[in-house]
N, CA, C and O atoms as CSV, one atom per row, in Angstrom:
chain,resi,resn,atom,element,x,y,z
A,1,UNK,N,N,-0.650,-5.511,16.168
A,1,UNK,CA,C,-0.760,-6.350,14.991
A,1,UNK,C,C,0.031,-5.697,13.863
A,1,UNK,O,O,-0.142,-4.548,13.458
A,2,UNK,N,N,1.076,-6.732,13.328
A,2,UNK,CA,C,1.306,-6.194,11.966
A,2,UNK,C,C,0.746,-6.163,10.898
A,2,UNK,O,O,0.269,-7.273,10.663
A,3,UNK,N,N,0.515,-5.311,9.959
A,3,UNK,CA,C,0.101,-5.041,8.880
A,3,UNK,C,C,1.393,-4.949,7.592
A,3,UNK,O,O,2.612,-4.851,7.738
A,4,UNK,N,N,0.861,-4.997,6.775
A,4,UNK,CA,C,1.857,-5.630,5.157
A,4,UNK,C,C,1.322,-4.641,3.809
A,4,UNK,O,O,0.183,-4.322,3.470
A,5,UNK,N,N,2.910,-4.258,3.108
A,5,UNK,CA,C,2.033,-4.017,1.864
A,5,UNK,C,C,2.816,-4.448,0.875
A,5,UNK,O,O,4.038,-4.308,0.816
A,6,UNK,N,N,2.177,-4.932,0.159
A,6,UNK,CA,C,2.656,-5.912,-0.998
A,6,UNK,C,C,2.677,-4.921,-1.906
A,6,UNK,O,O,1.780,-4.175,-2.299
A,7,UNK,N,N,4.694,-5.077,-2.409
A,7,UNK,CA,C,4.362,-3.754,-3.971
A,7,UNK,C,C,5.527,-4.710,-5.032
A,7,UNK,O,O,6.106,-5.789,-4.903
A,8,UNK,N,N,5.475,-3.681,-6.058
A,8,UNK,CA,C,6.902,-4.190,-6.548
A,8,UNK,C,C,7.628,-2.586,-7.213
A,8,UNK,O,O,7.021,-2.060,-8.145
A,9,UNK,N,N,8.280,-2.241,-6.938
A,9,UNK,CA,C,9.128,-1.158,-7.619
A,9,UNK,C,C,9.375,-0.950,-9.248
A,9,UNK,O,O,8.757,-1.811,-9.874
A,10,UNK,N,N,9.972,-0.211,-9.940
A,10,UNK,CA,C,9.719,0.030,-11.213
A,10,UNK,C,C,10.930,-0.949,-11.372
A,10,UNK,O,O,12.020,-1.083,-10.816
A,11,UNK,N,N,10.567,-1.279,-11.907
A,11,UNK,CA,C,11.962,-2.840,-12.566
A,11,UNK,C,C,12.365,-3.443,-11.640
A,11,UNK,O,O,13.577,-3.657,-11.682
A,12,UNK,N,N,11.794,-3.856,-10.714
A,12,UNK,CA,C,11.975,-4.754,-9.268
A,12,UNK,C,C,11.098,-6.185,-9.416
A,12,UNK,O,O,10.721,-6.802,-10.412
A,13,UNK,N,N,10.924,-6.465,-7.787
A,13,UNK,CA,C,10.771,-8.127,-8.073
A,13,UNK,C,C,9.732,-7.453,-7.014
A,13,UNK,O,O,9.740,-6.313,-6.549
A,14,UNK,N,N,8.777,-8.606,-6.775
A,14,UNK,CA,C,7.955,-8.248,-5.507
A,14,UNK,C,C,8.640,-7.569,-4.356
A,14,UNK,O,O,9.846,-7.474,-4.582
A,15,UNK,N,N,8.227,-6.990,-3.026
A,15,UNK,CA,C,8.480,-6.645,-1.941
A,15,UNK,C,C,7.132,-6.650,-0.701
A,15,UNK,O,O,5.921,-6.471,-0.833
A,16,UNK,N,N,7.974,-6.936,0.484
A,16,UNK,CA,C,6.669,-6.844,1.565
A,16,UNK,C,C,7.351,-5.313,2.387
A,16,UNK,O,O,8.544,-5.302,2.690
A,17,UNK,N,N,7.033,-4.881,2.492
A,17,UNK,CA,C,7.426,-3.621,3.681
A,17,UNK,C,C,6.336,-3.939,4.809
A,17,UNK,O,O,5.229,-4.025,4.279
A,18,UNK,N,N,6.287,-4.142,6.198
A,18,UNK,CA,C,5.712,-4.059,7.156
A,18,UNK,C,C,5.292,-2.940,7.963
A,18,UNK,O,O,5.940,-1.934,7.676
A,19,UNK,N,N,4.413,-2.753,8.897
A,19,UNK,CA,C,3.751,-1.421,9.295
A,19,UNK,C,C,3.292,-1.669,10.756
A,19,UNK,O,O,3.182,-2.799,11.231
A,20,UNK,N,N,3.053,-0.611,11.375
A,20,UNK,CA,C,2.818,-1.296,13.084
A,20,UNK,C,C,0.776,-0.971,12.805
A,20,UNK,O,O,-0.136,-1.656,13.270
A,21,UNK,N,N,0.693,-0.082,12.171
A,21,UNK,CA,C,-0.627,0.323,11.963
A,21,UNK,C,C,-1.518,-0.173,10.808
A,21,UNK,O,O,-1.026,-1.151,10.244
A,22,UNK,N,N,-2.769,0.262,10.276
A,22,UNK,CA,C,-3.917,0.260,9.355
A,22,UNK,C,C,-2.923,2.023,8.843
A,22,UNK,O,O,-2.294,2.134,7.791
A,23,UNK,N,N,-3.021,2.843,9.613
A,23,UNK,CA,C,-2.702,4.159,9.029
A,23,UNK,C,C,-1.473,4.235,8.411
A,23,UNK,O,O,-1.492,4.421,7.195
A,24,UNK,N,N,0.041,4.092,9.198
A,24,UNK,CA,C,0.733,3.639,8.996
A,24,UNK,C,C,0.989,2.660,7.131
A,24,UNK,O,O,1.658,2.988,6.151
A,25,UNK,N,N,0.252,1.658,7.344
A,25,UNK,CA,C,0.417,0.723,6.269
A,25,UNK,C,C,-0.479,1.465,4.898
A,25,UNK,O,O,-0.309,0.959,3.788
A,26,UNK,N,N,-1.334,2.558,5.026
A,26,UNK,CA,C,-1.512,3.220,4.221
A,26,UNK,C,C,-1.225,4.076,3.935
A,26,UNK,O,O,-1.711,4.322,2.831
A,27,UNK,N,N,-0.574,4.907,4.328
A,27,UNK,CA,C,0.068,5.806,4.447
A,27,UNK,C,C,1.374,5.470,3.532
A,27,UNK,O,O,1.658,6.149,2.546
A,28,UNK,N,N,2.285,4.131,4.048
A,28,UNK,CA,C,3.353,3.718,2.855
A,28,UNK,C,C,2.725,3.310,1.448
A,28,UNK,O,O,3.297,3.582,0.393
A,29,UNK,N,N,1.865,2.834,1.492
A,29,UNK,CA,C,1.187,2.282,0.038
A,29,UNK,C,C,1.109,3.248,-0.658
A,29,UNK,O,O,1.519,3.043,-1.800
A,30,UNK,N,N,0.481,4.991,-0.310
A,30,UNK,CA,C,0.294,5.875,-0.926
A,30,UNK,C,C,1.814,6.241,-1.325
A,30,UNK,O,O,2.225,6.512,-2.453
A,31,UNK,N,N,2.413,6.192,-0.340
A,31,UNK,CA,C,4.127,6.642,-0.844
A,31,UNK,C,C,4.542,5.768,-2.238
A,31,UNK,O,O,4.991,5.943,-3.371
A,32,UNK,N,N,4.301,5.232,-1.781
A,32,UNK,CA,C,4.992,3.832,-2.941
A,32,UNK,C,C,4.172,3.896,-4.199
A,32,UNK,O,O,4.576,3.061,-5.008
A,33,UNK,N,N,3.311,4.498,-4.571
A,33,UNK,CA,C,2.200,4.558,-5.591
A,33,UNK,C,C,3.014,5.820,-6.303
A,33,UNK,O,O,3.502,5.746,-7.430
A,34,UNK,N,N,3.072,6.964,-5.465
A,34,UNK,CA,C,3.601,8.203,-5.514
A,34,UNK,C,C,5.203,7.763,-6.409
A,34,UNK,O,O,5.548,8.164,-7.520
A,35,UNK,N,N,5.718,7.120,-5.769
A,35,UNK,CA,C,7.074,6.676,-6.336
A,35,UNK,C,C,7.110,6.044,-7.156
A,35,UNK,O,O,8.272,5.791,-7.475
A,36,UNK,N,N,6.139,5.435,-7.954
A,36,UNK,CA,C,6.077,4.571,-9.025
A,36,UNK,C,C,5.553,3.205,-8.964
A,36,UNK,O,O,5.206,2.600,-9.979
A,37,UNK,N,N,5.505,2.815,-8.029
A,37,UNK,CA,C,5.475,1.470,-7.395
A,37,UNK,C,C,4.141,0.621,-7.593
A,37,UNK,O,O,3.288,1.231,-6.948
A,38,UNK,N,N,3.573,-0.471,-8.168
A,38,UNK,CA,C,2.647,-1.514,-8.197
A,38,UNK,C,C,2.433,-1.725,-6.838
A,38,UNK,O,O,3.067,-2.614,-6.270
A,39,UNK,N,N,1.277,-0.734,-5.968
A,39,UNK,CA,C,0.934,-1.724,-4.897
A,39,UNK,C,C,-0.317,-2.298,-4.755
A,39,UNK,O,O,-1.375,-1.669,-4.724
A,40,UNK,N,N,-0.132,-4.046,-4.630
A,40,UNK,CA,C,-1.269,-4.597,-5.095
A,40,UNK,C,C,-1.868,-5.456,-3.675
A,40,UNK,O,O,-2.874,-6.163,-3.715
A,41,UNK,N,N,-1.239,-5.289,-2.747
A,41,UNK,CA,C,-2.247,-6.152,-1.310
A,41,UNK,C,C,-1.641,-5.382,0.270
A,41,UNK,O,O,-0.487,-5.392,0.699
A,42,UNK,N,N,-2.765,-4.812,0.834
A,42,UNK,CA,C,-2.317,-4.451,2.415
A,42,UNK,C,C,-3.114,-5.087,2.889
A,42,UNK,O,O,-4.137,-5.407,2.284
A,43,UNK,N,N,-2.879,-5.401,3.975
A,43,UNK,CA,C,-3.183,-6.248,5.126
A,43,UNK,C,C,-2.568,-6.583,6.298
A,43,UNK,O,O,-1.702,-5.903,6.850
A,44,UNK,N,N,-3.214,-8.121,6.866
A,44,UNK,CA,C,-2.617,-8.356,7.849
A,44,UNK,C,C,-2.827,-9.889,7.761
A,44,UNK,O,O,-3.677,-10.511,7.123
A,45,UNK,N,N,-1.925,-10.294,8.490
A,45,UNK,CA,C,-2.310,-12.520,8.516
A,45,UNK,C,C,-1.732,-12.831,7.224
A,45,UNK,O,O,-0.727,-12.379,6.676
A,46,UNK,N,N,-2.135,-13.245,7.048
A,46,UNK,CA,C,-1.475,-14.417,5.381
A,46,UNK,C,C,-1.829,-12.902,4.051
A,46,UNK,O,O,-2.684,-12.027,3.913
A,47,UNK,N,N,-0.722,-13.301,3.420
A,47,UNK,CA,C,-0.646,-12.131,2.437
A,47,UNK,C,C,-1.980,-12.783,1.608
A,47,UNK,O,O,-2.163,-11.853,0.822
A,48,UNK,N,N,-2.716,-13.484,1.374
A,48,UNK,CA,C,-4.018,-13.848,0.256
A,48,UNK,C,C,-4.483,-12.767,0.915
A,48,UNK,O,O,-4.597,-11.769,0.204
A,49,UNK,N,N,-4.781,-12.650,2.021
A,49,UNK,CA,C,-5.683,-12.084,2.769
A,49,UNK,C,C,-5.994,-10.473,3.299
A,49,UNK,O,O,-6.389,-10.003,4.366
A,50,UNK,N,N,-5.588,-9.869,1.931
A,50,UNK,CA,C,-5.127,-8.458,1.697
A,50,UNK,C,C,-6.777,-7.621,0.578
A,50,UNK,O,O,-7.738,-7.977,-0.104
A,51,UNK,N,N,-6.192,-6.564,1.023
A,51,UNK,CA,C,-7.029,-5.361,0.715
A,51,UNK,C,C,-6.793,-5.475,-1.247
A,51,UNK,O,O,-5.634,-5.539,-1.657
A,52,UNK,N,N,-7.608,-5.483,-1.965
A,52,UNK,CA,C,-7.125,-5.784,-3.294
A,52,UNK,C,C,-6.912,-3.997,-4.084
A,52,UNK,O,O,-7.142,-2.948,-3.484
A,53,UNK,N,N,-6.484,-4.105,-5.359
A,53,UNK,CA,C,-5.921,-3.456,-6.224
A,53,UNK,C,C,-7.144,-2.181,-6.303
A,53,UNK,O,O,-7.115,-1.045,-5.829
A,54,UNK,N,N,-7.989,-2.745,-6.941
A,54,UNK,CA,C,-9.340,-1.711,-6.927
A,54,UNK,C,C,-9.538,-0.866,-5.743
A,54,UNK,O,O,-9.864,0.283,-6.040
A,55,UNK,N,N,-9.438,-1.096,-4.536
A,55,UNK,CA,C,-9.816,-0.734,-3.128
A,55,UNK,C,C,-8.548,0.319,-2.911
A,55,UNK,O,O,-8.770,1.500,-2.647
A,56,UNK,N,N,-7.163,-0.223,-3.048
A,56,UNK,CA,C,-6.019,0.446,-3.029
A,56,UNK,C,C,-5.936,2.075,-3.618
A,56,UNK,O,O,-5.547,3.088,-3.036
A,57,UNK,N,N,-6.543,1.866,-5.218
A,57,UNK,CA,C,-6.551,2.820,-6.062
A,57,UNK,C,C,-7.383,3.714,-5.873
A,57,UNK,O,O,-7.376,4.798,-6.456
A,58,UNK,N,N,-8.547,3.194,-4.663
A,58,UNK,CA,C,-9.695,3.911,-4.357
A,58,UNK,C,C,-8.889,5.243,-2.673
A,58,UNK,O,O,-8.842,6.467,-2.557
A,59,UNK,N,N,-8.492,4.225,-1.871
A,59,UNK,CA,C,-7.476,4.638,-0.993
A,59,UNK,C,C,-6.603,5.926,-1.468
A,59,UNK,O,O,-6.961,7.065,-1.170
A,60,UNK,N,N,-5.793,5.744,-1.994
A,60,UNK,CA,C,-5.424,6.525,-3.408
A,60,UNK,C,C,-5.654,7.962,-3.206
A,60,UNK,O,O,-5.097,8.969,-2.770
A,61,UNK,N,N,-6.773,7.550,-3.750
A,61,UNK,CA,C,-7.324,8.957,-4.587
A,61,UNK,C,C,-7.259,10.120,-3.934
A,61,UNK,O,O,-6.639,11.182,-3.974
A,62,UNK,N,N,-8.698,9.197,-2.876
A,62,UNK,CA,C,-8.626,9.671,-1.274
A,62,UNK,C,C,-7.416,10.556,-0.637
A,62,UNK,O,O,-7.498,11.750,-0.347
A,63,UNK,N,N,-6.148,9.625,-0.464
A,63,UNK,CA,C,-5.970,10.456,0.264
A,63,UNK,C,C,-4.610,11.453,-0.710
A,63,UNK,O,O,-3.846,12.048,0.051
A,64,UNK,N,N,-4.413,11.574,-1.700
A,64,UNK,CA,C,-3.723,12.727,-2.731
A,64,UNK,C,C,-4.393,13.504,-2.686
A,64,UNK,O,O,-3.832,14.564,-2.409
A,65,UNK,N,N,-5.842,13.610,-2.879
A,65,UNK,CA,C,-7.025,14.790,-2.368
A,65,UNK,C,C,-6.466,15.621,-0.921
A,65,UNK,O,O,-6.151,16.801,-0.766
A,66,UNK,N,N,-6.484,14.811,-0.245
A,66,UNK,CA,C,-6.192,15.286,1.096
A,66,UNK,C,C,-4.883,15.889,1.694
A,66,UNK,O,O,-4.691,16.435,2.781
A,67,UNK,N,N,-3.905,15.581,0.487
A,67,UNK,CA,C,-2.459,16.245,0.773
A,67,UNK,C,C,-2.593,17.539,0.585
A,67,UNK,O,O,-3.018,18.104,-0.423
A,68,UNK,N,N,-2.164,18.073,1.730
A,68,UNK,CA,C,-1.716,19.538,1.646
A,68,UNK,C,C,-0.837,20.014,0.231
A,68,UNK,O,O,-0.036,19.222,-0.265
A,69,UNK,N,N,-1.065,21.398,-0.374
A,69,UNK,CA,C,-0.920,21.647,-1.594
A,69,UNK,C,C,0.265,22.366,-1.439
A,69,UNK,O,O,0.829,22.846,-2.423
């Protein structure tokens, strides 16, 4: 199953980047946060149907905690 993460870049327009995983697709969201990036829906199926903003930021936190120093 594919998975999706909905961002937009610093002076960009929306973007979808695709993912083969749940880990994977979080794993880029954290990148893209890291880089500056608005990411506001992961998921899978119809983009409504995504992980929201609050949950993301929670994701987040999580796993910058967890990066090796």
């Amino acid at each position: 199953m594919t998975w999706h993460v909905q961002f937009t870049p610093p002076g960009g327009e929306a973007e979808i980047a695709r993912c083969p995983s749940p880990e994977r697709a979080i794993e880029k969201a954290c990148g893209l946060i890291d880089a500056g990036c608005d990411v506001f829906g992961i998921g899978t199926g119809p983009l409504s149907d995504s992980i929201d903003r609050v949950q993301i930021q929670r994701i987040y936190r999580m796993w910058k905690v967890a990066q090796p120093k």
